[in-house]
N, C-alpha and C positions, 0 to 999 in steps of 0.2 A: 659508420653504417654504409654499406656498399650503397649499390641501384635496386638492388634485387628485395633484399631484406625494407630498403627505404620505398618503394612500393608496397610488399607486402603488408607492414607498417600503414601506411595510408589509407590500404583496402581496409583493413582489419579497424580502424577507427570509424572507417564510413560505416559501416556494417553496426558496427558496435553503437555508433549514436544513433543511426536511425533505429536500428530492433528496439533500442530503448523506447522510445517514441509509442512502441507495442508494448510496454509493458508496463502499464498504469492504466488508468480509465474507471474503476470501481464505481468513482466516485464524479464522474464527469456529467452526470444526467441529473445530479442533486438539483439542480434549476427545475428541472418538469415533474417533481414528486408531487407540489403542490397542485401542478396540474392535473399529472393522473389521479391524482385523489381526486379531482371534480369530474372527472368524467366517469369515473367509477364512486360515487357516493354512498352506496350500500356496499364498501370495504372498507374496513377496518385501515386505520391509517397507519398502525402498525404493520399490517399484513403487505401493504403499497410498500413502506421500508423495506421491503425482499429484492425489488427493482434493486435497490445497493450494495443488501446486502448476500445475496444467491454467490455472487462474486466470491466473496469474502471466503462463505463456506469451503466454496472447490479449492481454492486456494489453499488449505489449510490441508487438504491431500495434495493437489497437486505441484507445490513448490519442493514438495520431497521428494515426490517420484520424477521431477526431470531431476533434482539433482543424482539422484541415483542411474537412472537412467542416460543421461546424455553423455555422448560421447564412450559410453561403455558396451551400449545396448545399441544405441541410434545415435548418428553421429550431432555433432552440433548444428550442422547443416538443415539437417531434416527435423530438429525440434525444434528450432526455428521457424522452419515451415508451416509444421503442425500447431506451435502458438501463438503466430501471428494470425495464421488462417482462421484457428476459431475463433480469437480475438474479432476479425473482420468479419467474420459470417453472422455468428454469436449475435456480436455489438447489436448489427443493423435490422436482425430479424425483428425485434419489438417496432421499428422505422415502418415494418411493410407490413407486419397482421397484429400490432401492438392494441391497434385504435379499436378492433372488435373482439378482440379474447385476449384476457387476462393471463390463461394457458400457454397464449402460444408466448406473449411477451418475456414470461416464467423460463419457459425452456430455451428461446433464446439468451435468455441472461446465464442459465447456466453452462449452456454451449460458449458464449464468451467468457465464464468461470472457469473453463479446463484451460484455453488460453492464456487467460491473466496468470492462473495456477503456475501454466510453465513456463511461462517468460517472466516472474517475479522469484522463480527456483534460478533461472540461467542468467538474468538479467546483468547482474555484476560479474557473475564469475565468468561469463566464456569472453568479458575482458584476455584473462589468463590462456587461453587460446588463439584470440586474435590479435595480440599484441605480443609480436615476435621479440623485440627488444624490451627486456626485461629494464630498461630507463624507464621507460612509460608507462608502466600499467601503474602504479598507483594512481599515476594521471587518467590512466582511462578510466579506471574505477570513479574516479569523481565526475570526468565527462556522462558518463552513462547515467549517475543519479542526476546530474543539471539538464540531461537530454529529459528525462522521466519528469521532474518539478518546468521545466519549460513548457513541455507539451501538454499539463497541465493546465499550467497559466493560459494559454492558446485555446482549450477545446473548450474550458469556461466560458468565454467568452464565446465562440460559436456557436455551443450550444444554448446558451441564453439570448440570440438571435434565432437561432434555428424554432424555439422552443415558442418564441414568440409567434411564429406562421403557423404551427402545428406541436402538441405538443411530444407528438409521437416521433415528428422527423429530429428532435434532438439525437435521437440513436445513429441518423444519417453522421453522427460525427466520428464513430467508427468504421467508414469510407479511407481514413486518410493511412487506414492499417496495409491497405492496398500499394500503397507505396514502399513502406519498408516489407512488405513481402517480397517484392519484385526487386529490391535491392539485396536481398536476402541471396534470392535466387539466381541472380545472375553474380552476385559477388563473391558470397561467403566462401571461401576456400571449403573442397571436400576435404575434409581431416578422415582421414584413417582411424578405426576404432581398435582402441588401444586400450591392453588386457590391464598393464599396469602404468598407464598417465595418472601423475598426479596432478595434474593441470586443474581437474572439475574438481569439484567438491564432494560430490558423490561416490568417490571411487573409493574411499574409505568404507562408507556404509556398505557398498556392495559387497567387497570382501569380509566386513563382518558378517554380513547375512549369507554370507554362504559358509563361512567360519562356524555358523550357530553364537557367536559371540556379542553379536550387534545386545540382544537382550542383556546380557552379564554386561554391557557398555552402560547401556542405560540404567542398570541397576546400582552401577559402579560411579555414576556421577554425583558431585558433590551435593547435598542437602540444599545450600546455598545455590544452585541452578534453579529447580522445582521450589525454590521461596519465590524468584524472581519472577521465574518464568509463570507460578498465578498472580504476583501482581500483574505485571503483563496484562494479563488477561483481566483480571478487575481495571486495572486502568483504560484499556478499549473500550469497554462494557461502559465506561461511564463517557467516554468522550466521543467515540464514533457515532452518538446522536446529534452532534453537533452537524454532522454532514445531514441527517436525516432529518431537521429539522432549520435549517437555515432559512430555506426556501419558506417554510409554513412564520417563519420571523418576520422577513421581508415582505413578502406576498400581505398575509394573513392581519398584518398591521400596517399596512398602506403604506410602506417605504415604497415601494415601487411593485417590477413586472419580474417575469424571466428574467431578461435583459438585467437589471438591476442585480441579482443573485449570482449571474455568471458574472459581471460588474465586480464585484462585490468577493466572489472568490480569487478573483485576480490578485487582491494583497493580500490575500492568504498564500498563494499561490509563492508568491516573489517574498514573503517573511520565510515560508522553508527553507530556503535558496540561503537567505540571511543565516539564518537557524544554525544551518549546516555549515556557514565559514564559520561562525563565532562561536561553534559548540567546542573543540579544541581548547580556546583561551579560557570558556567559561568551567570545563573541567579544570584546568590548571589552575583555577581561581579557586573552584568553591570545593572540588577533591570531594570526599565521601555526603558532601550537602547537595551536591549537583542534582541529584536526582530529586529529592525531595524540594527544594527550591523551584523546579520547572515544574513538578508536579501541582507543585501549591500557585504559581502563576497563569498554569492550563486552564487551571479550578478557576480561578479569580479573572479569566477572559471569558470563560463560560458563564461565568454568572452576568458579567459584562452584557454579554449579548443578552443575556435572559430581561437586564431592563433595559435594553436600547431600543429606540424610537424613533430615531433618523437613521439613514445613510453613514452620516462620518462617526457616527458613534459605534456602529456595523463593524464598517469596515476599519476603523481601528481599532477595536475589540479582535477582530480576524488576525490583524499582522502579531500584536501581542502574542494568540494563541498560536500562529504559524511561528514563532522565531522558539517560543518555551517548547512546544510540543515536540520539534523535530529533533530535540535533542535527546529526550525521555528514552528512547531505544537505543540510540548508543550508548547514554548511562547506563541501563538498564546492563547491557552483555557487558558493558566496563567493572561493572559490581563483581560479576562472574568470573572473568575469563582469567584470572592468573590463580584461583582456584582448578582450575579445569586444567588435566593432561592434555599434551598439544595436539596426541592426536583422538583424543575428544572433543577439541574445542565447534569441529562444524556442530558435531551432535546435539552439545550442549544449546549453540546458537541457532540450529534450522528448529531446537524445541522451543526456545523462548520467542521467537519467529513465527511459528504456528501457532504461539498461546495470542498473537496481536491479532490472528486473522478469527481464531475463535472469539477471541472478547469481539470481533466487529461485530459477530456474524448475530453474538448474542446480546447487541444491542435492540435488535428486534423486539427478542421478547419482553429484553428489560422495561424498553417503551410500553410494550403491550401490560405489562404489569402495573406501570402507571396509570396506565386507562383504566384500567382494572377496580383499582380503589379510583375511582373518578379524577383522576387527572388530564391534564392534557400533553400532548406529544412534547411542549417546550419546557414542560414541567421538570421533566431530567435535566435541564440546565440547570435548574434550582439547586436541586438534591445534588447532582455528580459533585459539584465543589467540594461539598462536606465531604465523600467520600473519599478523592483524590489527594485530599491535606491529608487525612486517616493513611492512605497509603503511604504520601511522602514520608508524614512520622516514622510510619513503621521499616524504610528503607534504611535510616539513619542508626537503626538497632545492627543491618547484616552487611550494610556497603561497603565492600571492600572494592574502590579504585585503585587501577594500574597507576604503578608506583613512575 
């Protein structure tokens, strides 16, 4: 590697971990649900779950329109900008008029929902951009997911201090977006937009849709995608309350504070981290049971938490559920993907993709359904077990793992 390229290289890494650092957070304020719900008591505890999950929704448009969009339309440079920015405007606005309207708290989450949207569309892939030597990018690609589960583990913990002085300034923890903006800006190489790079992800789509073909794409994919891709989707549905109700666990039965819960997601935090080296060995192990095996383990940590009553029962019940859960979505597209023509395979993956961010989104209501016949918001810890074995079973009927 010359000087030139071996710079380039090094910029395109800094860039590459810090934007990551922008591109998570959905779930970083779970510590102050408990709280907003006491300061707003006449709302519905279900309706207060929108604070997580408003995210969720935008996301489910907009990780497909940067991939389409970057670098074809707007270069990587400038989507960068645009989702880190509303990432940090987004984030903080609930921080500064959260505490007197509910509205405004609402519309900031989904101004940081277009953000998250497009830096969870580019997050991985403008690796393949900024990583001139084509040695490293599989490396970069794993540094950018360890940057995302790092700064994770980190805003947990600040915001469950932050959360503790006010429960509105935990949003102040979308401040720190300010920095990989400004590393964005002053670093990211301006790339030239390019008619035919294959480098993004998107560039396929966009020439289907201007083909008219994207449709006959989608109609043309295997059966076996659209089985996965609503499990998927029933799978979030049952586990993304776990974020929506941790806090009401902790809090609500006297384990502890704030502080405690952001505590507390830290070894949830550092099991994905785990999750993610040892998913590799554990396909190779368990082959077309992988999925349903961590399916049935996710269930059986949920239910964990649902009777725990200290601290170390919590937070061990957390690591279990971070190390099975994180692998669910790579099985998941591993079932798929050598069904799938190669050049379908993002199509197939940005839909099973968006089936994760709708089952988040429609965790809400599931909750809210519970209430409904008189239950309570921890209640879906109960039930989701039952339904996620029901899933795992029925994987084991279509699983077809990369050989």
């Amino acid at each position: 590697m010359n000087q030139a390229t071996k710079r380039r290289t090094i910029i395109g890494i800094i860039v590459l971990v810090f934007a990551n650092t922008a591109a998570g957070g959905a779930e970083w304020c779970s510590s102050a649900l408990a709280d907003i719900a006491s300061v707003f008591p006449d709302v519905p505890y279900s309706i207060i779950t929108l604070v997580n999950n408003i995210p969720n929704l935008c996301a489910v448009v907009f990780t497909v329109v940067a991939g389409i969009l970057v670098n074809r339309k707007i270069t990587l440079r400038n989507m960068l900008l645009i989702g880190i920015g509303c990432h940090c405007i987004g984030g903080i606005l609930p921080a500064l008029f959260g505490d007197t309207s509910m509205a405004m708290m609402f519309l900031g989450r989904f101004a940081f929902g277009i953000g998250y949207g497009l830096m969870q569309g580019i997050g991985i892939s403008m690796s393949l951009k900024l990583i001139e030597d084509t040695r490293f990018r599989s490396h970069a690609m794993g540094w950018a997911v360890a940057a995302q589960y790092a700064m994770n583990m980190v805003a947990q913990v600040v915001v469950g201090h932050l959360c503790a002085i006010k429960w509105n300034y935990s949003f102040f923890v979308y401040l720190w977006s300010a920095i990989p903006f400004l590393v964005v800006l002053f670093l990211c190489p301006k790339f030239e937009l390019d008619q035919d790079d294959k480098s993004t992800a998107g560039s396929k789509l966009e020439a289907m849709a201007k083909s008219g073909s994207l449709g006959a794409a989608v109609r043309n994919l295997p059966p076996i995608v659209w089985v996965f891709s609503v499990i998927a989707i029933a799978y979030m549905i049952c586990y993304y309350p776990m974020f929506l109700v941790i806090a009401n666990i902790i809090v609500g039965r006297g384990i502890g504070n704030s502080v405690t819960v952001g505590n507390a997601m830290v070894f949830y935090s550092v099991a994905t981290i785990l999750g993610g080296i040892v998913f590799g060995f554990a396909q190779k192990l368990l082959k077309n049971k992988t999925m349903c095996i961590m399916l049935a383990i996710t269930g059986l940590s949920m239910f964990g938490l649902y009777k725990s009553y200290s601290f170390a029962s919590v937070a061990a019940w957390l690591v279990v559920s971070g190390i099975a859960s994180t692998g669910i979505i790579p099985a998941c597209i591993n079932a798929f993907s050598d069904s799938v023509q190669e050049d379908s395979k993002f199509l197939a993956t940005s839909i099973a993709e968006s089936g994760i961010n709708i089952g988040a989104f429609l965790g809400t209501p599931y909750i809210a359904l519970i209430e409904l016949f008189g239950g309570k918001a921890d209640t879906a810890m109960f039930i989701s077990p039952i339904i996620m074995l029901a899933l795992g079973l029925i994987t084991l009927k279509f699983y077809r793992p990369k050989s």
